[in-house]
N, C-alpha and C positions, 0 to 999 in steps of 0.2 A: 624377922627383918623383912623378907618377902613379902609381909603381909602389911607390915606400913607404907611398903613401898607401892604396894597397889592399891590402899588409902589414898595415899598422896594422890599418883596417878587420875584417881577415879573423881578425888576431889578437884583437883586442877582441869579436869578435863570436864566435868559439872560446871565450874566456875568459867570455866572459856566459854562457854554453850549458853552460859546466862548475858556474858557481858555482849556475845554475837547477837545473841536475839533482842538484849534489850537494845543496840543500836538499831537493830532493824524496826523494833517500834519504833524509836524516834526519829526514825530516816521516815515514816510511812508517814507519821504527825506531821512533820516537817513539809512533805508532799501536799499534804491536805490543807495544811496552813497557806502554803506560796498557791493554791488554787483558790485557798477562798482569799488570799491579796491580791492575786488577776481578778478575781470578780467582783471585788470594791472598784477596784481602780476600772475598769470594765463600767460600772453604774456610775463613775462618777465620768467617765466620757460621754456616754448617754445621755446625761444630766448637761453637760455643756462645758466640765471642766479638762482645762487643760493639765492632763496626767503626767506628763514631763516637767511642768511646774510644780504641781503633787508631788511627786518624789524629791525636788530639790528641795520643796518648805519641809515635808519630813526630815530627808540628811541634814537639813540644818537645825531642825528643833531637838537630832539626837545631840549638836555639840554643844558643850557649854558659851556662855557670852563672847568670852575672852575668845576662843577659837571663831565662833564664830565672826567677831569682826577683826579677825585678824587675815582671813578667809577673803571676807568682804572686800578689804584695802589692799589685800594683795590683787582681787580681779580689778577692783577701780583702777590698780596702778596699770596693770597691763590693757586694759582698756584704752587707757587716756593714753599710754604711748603709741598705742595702735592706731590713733585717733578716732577714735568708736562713740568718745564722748563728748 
């Protein structure tokens, strides 16, 4: 009985050490990724484009239609009461 129990042990304790490390690969990926995103976004202010609008046309190409001008109608609305428009 001693002896599956330190199976167990040694496997649960193998399998934690795997799912630790494999986060830390993808926490390291993840680093590498958001640096080489500063340095697009980095070339395209270079280039003459405004990166603040960049990332809005991005959030909006990740929602679908429907959200997206539902999005849209709700800033117009608040706009136009603000009178902005």
């Amino acid at each position: 009985m001693g002896d599956n129990t330190d199976t167990a042990h040694r496997f649960a304790k193998d399998q934690l050490k795997a799912i630790v490390e494999r986060v830390e690969r993808l926490e390291a990926e993840k680093k590498t990724i958001g640096d080489d995103i500063k340095d697009v976004f980095g070339e395209a202010k270079s280039n003459g484009f405004d990166v603040k609008a960049l990332r809005t046309v991005i959030k909006m190409r990740k929602q679908d239609a429907d959200e997206r001008q539902e999005q849209e109608t709700i800033l117009e609305t608040y706009m136009q009461a603000l009178g902005m428009l």
